[in-house]
Each structure stands twice: as structure tokens, then as C-alpha cells.
CHARMM internal coordinates of N, CA and C (Angstrom, degrees):
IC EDIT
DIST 1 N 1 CA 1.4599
DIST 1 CA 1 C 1.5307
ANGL 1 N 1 CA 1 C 108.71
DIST 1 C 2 N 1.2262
ANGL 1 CA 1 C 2 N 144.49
DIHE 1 N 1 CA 1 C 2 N 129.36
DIST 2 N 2 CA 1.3939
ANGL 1 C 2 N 2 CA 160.59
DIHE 1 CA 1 C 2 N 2 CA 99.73
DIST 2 CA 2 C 1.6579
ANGL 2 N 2 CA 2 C 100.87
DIHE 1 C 2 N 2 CA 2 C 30.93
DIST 2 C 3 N 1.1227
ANGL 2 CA 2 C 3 N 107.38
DIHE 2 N 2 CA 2 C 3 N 141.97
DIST 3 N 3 CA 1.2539
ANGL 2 C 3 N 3 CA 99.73
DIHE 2 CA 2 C 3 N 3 CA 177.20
DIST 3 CA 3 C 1.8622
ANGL 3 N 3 CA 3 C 95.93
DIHE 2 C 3 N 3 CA 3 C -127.51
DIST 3 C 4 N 1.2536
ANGL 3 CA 3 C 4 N 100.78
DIHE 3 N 3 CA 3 C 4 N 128.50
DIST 4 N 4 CA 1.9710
ANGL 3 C 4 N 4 CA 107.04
DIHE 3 CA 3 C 4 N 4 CA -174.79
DIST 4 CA 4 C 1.8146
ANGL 4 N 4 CA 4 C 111.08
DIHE 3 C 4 N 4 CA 4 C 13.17
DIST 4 C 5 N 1.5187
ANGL 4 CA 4 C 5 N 94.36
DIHE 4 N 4 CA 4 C 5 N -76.88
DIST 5 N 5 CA 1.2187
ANGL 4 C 5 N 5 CA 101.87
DIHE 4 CA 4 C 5 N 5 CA -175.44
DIST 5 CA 5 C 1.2756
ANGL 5 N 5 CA 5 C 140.45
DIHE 4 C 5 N 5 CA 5 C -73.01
DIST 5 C 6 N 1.1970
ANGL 5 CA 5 C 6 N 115.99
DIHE 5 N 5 CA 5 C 6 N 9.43
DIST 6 N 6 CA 1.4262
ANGL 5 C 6 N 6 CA 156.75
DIHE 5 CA 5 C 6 N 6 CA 166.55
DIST 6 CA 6 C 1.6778
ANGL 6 N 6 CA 6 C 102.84
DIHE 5 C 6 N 6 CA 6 C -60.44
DIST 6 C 7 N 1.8759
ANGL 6 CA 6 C 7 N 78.40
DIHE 6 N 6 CA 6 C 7 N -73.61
DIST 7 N 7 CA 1.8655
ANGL 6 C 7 N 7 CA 97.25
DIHE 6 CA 6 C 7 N 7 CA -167.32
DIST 7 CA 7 C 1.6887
ANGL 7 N 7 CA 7 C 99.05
DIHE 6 C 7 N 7 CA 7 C -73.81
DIST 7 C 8 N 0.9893
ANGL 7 CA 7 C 8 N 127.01
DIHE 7 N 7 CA 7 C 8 N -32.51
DIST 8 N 8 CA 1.3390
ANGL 7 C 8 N 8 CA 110.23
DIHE 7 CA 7 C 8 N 8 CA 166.55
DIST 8 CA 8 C 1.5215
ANGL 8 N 8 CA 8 C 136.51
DIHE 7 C 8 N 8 CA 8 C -53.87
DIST 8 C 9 N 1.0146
ANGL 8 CA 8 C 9 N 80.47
DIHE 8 N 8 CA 8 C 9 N -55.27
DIST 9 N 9 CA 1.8327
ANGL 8 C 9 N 9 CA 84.60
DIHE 8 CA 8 C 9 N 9 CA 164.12
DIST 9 CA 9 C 1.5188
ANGL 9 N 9 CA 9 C 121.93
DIHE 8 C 9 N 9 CA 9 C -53.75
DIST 9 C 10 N 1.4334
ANGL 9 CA 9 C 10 N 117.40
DIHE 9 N 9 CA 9 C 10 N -26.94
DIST 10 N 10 CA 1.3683
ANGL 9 C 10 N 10 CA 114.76
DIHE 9 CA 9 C 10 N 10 CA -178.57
DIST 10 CA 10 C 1.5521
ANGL 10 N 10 CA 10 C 107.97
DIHE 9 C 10 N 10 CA 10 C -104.40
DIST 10 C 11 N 0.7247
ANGL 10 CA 10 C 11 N 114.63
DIHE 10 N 10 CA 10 C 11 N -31.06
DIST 11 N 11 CA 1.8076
ANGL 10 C 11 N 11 CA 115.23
DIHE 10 CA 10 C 11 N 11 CA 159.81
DIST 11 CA 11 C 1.6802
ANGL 11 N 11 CA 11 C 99.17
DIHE 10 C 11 N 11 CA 11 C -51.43
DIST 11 C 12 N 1.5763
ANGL 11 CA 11 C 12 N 124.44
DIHE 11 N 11 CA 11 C 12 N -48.23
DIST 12 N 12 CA 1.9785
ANGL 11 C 12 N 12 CA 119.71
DIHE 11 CA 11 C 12 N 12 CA 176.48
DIST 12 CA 12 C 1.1736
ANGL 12 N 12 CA 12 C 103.43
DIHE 11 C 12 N 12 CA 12 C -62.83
DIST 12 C 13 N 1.4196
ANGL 12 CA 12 C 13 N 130.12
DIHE 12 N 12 CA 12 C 13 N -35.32
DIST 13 N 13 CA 1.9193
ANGL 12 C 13 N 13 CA 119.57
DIHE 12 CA 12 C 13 N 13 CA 176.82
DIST 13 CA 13 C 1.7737
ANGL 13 N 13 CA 13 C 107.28
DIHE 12 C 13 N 13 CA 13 C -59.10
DIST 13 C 14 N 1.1657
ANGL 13 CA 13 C 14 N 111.80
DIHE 13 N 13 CA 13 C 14 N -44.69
DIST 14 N 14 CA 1.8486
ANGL 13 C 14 N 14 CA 103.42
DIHE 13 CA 13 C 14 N 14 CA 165.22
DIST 14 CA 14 C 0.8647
ANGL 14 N 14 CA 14 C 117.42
DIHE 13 C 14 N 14 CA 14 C -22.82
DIST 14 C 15 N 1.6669
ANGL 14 CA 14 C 15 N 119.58
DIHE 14 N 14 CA 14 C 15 N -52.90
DIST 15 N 15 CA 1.4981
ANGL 14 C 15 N 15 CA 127.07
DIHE 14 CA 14 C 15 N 15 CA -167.50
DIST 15 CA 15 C 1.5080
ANGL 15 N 15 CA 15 C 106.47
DIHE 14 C 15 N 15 CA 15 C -116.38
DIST 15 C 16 N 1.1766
ANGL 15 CA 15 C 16 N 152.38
DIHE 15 N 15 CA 15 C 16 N 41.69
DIST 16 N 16 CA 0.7332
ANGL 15 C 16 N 16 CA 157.34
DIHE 15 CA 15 C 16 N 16 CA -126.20
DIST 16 CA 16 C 1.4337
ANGL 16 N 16 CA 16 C 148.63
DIHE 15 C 16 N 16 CA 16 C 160.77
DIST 16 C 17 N 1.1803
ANGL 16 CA 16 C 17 N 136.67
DIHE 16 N 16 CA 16 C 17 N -30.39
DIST 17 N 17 CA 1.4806
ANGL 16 C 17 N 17 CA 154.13
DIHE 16 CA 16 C 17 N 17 CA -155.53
DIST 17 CA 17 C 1.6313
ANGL 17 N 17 CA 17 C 115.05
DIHE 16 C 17 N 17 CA 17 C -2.57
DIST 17 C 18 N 1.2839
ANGL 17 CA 17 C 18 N 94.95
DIHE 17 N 17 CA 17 C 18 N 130.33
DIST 18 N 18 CA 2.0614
ANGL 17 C 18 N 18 CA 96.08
DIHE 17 CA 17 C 18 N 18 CA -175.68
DIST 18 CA 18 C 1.6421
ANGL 18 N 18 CA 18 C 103.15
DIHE 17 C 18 N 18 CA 18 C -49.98
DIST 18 C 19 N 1.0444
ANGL 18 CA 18 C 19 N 83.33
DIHE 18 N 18 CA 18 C 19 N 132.36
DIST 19 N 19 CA 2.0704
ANGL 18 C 19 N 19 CA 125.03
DIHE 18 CA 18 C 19 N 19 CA -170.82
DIST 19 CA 19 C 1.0961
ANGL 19 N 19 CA 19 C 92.41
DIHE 18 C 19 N 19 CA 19 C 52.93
DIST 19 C 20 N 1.3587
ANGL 19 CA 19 C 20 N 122.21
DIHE 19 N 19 CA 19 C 20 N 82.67
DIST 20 N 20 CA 1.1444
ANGL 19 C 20 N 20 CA 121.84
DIHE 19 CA 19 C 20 N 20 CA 129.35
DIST 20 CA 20 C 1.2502
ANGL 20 N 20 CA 20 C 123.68
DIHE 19 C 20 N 20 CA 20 C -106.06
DIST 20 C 21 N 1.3909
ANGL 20 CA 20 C 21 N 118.12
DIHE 20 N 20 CA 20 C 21 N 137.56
DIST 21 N 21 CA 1.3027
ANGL 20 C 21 N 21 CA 135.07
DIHE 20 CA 20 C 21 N 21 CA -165.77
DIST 21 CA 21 C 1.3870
ANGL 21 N 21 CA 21 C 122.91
DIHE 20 C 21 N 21 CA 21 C -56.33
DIST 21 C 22 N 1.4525
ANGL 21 CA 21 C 22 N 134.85
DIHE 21 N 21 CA 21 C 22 N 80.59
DIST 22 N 22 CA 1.2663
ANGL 21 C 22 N 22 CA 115.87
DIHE 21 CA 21 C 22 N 22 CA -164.17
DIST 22 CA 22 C 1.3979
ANGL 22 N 22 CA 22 C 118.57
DIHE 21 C 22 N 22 CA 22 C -80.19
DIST 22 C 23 N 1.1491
ANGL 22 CA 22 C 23 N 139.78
DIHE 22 N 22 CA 22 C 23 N -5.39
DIST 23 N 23 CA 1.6339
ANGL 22 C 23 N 23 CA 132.72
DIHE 22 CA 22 C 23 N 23 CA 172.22
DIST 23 CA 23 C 1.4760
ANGL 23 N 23 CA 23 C 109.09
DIHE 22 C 23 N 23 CA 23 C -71.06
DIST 23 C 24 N 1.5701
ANGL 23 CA 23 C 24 N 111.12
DIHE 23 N 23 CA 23 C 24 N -4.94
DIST 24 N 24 CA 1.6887
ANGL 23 C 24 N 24 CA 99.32
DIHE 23 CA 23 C 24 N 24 CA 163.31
DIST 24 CA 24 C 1.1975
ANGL 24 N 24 CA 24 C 111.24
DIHE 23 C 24 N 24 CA 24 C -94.11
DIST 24 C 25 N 1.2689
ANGL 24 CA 24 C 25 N 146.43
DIHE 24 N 24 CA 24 C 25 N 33.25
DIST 25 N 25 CA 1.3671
ANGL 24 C 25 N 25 CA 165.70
DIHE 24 CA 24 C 25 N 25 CA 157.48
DIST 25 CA 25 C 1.2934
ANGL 25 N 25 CA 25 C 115.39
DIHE 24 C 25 N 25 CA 25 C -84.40
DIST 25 C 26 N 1.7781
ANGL 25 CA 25 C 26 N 134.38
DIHE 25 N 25 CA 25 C 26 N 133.33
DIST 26 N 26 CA 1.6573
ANGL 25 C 26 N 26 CA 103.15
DIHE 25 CA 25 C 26 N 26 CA 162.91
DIST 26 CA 26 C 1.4296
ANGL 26 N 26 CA 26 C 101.04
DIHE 25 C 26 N 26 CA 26 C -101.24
DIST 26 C 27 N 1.1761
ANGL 26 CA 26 C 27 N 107.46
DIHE 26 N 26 CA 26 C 27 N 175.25
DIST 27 N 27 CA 1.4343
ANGL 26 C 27 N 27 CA 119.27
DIHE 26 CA 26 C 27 N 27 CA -176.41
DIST 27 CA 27 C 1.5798
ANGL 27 N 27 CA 27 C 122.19
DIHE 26 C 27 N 27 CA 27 C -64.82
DIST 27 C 28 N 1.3419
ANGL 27 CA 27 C 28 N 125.89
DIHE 27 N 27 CA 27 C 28 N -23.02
DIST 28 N 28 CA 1.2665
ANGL 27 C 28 N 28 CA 121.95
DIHE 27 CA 27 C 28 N 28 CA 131.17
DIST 28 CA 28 C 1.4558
ANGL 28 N 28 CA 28 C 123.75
DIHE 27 C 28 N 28 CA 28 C -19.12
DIST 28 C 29 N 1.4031
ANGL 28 CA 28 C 29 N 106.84
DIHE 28 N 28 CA 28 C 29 N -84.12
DIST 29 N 29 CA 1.1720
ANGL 28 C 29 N 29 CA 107.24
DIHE 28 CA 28 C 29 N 29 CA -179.84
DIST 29 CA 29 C 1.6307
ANGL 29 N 29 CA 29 C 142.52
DIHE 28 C 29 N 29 CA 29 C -44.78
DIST 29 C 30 N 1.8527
ANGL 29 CA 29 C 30 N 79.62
DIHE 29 N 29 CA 29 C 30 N -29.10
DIST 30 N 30 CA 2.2730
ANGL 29 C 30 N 30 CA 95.58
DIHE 29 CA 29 C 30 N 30 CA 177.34
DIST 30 CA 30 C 1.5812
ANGL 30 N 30 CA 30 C 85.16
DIHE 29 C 30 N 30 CA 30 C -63.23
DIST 30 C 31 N 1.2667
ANGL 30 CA 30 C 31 N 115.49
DIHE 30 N 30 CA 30 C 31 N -59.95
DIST 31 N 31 CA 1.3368
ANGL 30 C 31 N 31 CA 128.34
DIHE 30 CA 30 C 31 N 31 CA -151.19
DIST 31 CA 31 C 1.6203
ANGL 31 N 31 CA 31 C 112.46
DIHE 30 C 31 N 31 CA 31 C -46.20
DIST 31 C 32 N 1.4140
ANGL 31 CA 31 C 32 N 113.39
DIHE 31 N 31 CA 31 C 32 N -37.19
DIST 32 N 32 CA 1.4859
ANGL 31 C 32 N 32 CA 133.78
DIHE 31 CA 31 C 32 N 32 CA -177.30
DIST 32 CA 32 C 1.2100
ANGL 32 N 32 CA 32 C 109.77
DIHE 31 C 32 N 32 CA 32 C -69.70
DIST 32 C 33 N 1.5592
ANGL 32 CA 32 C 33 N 96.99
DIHE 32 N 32 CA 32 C 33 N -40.37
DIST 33 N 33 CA 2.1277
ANGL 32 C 33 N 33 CA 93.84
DIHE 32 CA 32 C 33 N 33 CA 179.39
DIST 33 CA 33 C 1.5045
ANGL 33 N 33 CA 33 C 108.02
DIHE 32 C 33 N 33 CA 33 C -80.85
DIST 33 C 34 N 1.7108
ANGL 33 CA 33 C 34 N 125.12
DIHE 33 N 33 CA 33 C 34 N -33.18
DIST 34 N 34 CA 0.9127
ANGL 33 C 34 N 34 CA 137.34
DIHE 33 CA 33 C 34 N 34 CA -171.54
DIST 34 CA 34 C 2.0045
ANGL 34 N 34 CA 34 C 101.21
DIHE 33 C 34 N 34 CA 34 C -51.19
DIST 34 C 35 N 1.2471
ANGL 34 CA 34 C 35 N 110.53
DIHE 34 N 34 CA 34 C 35 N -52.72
DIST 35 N 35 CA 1.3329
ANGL 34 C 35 N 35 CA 153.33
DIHE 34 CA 34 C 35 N 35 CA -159.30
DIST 35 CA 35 C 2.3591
ANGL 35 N 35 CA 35 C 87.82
DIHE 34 C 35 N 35 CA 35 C -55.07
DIST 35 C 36 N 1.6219
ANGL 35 CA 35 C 36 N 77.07
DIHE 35 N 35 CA 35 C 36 N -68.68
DIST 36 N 36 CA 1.3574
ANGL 35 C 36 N 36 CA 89.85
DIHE 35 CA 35 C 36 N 36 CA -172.81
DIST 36 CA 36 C 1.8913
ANGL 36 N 36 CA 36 C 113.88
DIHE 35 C 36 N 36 CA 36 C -71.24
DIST 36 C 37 N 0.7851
ANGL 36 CA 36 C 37 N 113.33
DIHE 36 N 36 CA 36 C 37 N -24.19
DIST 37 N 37 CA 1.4610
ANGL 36 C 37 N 37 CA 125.03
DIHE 36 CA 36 C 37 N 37 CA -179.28
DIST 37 CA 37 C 2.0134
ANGL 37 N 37 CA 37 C 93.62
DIHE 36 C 37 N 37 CA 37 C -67.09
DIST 37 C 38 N 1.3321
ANGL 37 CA 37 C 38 N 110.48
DIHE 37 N 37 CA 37 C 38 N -69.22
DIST 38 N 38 CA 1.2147
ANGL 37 C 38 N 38 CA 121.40
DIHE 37 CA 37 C 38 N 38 CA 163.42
DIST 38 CA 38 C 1.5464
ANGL 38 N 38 CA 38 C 126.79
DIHE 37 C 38 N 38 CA 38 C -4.38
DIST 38 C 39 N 1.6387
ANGL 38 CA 38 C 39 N 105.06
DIHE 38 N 38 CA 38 C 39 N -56.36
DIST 39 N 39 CA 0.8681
ANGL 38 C 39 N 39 CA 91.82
DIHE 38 CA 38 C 39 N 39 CA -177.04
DIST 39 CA 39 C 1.6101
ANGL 39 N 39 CA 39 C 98.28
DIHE 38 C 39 N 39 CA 39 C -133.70
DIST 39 C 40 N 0.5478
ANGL 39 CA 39 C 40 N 118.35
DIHE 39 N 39 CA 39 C 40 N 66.78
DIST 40 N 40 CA 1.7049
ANGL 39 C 40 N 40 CA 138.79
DIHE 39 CA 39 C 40 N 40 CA 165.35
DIST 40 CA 40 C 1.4808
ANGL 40 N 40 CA 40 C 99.05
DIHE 39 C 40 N 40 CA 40 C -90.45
DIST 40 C 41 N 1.1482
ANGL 40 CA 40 C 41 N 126.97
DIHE 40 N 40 CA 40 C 41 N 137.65
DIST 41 N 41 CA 1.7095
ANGL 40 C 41 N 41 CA 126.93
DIHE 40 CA 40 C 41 N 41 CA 167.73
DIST 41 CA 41 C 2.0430
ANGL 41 N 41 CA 41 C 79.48
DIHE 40 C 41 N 41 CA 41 C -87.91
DIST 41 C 42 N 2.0366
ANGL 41 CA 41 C 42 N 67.71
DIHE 41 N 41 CA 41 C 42 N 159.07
DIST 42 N 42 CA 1.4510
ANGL 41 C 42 N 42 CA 102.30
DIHE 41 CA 41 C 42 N 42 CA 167.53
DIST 42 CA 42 C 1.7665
ANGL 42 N 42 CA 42 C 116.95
DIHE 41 C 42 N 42 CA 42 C -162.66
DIST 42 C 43 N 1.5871
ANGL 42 CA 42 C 43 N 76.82
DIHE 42 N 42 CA 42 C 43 N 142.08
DIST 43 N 43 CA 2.0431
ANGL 42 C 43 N 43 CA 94.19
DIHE 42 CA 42 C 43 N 43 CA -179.42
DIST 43 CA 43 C 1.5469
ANGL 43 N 43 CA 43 C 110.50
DIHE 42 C 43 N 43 CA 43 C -39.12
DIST 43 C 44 N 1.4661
ANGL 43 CA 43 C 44 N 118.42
DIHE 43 N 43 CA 43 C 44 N -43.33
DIST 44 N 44 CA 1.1919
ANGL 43 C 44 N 44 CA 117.78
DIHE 43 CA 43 C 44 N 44 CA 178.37
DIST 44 CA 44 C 1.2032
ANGL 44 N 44 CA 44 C 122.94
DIHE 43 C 44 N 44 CA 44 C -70.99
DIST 44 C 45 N 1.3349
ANGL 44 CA 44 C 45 N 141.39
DIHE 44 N 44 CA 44 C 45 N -20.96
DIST 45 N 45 CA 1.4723
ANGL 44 C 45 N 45 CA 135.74
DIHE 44 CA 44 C 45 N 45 CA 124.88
DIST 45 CA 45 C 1.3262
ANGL 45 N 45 CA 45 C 122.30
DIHE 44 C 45 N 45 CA 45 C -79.13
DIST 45 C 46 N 1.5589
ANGL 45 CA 45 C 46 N 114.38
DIHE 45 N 45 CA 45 C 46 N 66.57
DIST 46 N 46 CA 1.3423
ANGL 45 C 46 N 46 CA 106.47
DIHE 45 CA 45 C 46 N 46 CA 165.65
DIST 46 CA 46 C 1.9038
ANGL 46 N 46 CA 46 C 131.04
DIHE 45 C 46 N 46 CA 46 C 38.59
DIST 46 C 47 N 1.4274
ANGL 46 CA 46 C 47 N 94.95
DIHE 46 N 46 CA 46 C 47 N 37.35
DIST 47 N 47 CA 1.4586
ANGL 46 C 47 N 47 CA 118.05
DIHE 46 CA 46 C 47 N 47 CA -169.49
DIST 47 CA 47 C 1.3615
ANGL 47 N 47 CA 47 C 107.16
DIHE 46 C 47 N 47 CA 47 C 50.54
DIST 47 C 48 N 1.3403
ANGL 47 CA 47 C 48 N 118.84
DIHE 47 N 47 CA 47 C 48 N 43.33
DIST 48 N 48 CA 1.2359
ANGL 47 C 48 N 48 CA 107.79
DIHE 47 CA 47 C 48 N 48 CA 149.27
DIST 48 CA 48 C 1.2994
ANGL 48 N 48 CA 48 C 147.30
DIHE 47 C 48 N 48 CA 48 C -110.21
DIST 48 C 49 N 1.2200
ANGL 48 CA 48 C 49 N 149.20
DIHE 48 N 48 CA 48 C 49 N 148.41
DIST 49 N 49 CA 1.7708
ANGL 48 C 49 N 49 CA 123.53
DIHE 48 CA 48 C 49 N 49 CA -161.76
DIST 49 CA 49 C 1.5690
ANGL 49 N 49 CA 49 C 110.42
DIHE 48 C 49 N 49 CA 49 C -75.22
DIST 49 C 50 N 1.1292
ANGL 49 CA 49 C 50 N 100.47
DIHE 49 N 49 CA 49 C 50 N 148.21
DIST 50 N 50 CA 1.7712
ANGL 49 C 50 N 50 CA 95.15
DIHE 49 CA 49 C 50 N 50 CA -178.53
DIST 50 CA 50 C 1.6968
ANGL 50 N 50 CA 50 C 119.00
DIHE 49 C 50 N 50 CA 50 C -43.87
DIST 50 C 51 N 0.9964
ANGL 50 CA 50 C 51 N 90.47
DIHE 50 N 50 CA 50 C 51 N -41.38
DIST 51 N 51 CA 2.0574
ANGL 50 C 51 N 51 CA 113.68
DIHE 50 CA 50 C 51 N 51 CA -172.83
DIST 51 CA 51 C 1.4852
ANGL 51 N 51 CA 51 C 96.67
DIHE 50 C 51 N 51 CA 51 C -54.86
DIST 51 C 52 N 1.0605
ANGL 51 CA 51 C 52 N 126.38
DIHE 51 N 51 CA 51 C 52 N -47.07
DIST 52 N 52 CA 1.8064
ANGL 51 C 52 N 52 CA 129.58
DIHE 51 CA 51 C 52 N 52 CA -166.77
DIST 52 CA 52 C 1.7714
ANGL 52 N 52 CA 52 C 95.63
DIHE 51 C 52 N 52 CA 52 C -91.02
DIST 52 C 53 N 1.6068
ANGL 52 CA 52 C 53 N 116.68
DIHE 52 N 52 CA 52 C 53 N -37.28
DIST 53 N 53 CA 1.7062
ANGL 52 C 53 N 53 CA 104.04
DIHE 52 CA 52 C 53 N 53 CA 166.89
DIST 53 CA 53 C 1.7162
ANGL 53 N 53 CA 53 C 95.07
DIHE 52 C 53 N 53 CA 53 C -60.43
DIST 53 C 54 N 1.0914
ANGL 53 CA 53 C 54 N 136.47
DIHE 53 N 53 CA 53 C 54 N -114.02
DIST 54 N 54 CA 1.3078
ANGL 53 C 54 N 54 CA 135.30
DIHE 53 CA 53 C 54 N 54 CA 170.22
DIST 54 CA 54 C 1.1334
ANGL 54 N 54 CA 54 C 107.47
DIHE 53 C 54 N 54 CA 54 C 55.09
DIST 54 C 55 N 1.4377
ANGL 54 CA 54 C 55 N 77.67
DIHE 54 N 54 CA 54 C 55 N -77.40
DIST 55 N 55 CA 2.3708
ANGL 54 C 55 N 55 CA 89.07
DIHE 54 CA 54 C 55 N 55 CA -152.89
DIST 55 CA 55 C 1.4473
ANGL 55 N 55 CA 55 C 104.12
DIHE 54 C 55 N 55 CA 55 C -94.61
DIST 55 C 56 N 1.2694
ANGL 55 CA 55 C 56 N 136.08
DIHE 55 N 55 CA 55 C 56 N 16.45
DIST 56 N 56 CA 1.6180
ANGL 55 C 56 N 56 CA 167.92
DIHE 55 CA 55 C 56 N 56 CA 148.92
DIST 56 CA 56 C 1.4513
ANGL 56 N 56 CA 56 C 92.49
DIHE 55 C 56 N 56 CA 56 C -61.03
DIST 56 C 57 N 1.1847
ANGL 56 CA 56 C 57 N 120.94
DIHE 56 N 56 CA 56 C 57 N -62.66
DIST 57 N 57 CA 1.1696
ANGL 56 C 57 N 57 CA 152.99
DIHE 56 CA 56 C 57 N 57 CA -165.98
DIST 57 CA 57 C 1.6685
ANGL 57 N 57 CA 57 C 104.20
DIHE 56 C 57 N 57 CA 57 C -45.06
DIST 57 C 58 N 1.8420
ANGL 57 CA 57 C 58 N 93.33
DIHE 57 N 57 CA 57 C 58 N -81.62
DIST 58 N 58 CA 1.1824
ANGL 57 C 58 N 58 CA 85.87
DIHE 57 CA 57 C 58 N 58 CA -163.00
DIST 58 CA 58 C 1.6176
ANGL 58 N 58 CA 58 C 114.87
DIHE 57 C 58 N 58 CA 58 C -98.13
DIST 58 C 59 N 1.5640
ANGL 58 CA 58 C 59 N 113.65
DIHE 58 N 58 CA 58 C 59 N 38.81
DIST 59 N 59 CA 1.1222
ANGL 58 C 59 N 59 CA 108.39
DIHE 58 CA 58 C 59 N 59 CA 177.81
DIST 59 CA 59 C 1.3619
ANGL 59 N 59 CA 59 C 92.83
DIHE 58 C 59 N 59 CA 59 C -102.04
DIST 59 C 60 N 1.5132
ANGL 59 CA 59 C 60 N 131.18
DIHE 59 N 59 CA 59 C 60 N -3.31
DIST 60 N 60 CA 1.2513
ANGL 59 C 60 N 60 CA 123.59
DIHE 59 CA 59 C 60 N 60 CA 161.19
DIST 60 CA 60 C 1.0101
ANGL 60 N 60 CA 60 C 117.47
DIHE 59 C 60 N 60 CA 60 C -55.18
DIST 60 C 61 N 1.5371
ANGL 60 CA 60 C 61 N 124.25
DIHE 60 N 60 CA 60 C 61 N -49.92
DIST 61 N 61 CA 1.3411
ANGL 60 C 61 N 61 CA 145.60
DIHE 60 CA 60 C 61 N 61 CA -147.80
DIST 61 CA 61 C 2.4498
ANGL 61 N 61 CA 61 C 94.73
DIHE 60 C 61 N 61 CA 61 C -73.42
DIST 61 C 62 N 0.9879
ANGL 61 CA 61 C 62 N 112.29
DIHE 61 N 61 CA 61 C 62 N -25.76
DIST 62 N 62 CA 1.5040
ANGL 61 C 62 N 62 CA 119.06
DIHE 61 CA 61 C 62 N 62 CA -162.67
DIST 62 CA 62 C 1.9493
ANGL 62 N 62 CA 62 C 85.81
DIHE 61 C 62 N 62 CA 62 C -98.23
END
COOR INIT
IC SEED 1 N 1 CA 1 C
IC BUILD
């Protein structure tokens, strides 16, 4: 198994391809994949999207 940051990185080649140049991107656009990456479920949270672990998260924290 992949460990998070593994699968993250290859879920960013989707959008992305190794060296690709990101300052020809605008920040919109990081922001959109960022956005979508976000909330993508994943096996490593129990199919859940990071954004809903998160705020799971910090409603512990209150």
C-alpha cells in the first residue's frame, strides 16, 4: 500500500505531469485542482475527502 504521500503525488500527475512547470499556471487554476484534490474521497481516510476529515477534525478541537 502507498503511503498518503505517495498517493498524493500521483493523483497531482493527473493534473500535472512530472516537471511540469507550474508558474505557467495562474493561481486560480492551482487553487481549482487544490479545491478538487480536497475533496476527492480517499481509502486512506476511510473514503473520505480530506476537507470532511479536517473539519471532523476540528470540531473535536471546540
Amino acid at each position: 500500500m502507498q503511503s498518503p504521500c505517495e498517493n498524493t503525488n500521483g493523483l497531482l500527475r493527473q493534473y500535472f505531469p512530472k516537471g511540469t512547470d507550474l508558474s505557467v499556471y495562474t493561481q486560480d487554476h492551482l487553487d481549482a485542482v487544490a479545491d478538487q484534490m480536497n475533496h476527492r474521497p480517499r481509502a486512506t481516510h476511510n473514503y473520505q475527502s480530506p476537507i470532511v476529515v479536517y473539519s471532523d477534525f476540528l470540531k473535536l478541537l471546540q
